[in-house]
C-alpha positions as CSV (number, residue, x, y, z in Angstrom):
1,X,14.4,-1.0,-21.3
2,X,16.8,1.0,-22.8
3,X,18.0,2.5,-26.6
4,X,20.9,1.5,-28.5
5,X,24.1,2.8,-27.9
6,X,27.4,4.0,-30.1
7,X,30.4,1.9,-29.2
8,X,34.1,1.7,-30.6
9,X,32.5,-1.6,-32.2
10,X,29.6,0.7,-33.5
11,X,26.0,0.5,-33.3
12,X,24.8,-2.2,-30.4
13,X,21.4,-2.5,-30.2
14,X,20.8,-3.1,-26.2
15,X,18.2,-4.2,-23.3
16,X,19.4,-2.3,-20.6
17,X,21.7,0.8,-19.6
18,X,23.8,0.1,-16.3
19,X,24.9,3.4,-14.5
20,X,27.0,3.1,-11.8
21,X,29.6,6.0,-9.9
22,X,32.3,5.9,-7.9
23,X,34.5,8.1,-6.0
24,X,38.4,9.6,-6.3
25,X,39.3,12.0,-3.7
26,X,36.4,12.7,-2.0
27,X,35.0,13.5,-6.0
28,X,32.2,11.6,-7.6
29,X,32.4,10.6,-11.5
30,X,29.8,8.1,-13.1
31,X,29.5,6.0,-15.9
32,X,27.2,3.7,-17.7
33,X,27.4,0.7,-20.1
34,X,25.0,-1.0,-22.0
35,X,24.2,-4.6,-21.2
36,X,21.4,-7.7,-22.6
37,X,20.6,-8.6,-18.9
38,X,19.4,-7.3,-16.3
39,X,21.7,-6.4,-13.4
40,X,21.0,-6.0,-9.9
41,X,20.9,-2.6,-8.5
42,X,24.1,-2.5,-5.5
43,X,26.0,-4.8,-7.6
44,X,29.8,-4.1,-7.4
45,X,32.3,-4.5,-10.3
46,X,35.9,-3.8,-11.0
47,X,36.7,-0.5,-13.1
48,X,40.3,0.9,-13.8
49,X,40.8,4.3,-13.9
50,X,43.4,7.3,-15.2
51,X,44.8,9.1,-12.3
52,X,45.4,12.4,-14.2
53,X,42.1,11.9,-15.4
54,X,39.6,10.1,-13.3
55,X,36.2,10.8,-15.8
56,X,38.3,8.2,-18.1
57,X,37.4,4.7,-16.6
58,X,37.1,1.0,-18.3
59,X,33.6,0.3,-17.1
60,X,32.0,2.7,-19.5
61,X,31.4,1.8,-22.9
62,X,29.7,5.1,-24.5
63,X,31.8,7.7,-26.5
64,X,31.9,10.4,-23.6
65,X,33.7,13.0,-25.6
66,X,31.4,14.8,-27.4
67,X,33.6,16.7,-29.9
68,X,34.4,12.5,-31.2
69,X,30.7,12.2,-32.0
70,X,30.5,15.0,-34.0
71,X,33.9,14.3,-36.0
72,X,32.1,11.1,-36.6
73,X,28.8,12.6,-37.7
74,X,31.1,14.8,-39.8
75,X,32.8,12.5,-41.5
76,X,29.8,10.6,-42.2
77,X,27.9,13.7,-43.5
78,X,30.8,14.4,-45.9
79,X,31.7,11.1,-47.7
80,X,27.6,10.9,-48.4
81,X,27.8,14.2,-49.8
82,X,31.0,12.9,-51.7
83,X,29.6,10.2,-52.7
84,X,26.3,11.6,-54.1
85,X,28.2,14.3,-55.6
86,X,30.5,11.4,-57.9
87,X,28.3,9.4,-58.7
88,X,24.5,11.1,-58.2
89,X,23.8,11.8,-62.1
90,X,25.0,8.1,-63.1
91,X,22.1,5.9,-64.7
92,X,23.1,2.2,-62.7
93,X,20.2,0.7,-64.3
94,X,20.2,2.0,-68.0
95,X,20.5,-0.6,-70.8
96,X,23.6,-1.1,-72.3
């Protein structure tokens, strides 16, 4: 059983993480993807993949560049912060 994952949909909530590899040149590079089912282990599927960049494939589903997480994150940290700085002092619920 696995944890929730961060997809360009958002937030999935999932069952099961899939990991699976596959080789370019004689090079290794894996993968994963979350999934509700379970999968059997040996299974093979169809994956696409960049030639000038062979990490980047269409099986996964996980943000795998780091530095996009955090701009995320950032972003998110900073419109709270935004936010809380507008409109932290404002009464919503005083009597009018």
């Amino acid at each position: 059983m696995g944890t929730g994952f961060v997809s360009s949909e958002g937030y999935i909530p999932t069952q099961y993480r899939v990991r699976f590899s596959y080789l370019v040149n004689g090079k290794k590079y894996e993968g994963s993807y979350g999934a509700d089912s379970l999968q059997q282990a040996g299974q093979t599927f169809e994956i696409l993949y960049d030639t000038k960049y062979p990490n980047k494939n269409t099986g996964s589903d996980f943000l795998s560049r780091s530095w996009a997480k955090w701009v995320v994150g950032g972003f998110s940290i900073a419109a709270w912060l935004i936010a809380k700085w507008l409109w932290g002092n404002q009464d919503w619920f005083k009597n009018q």
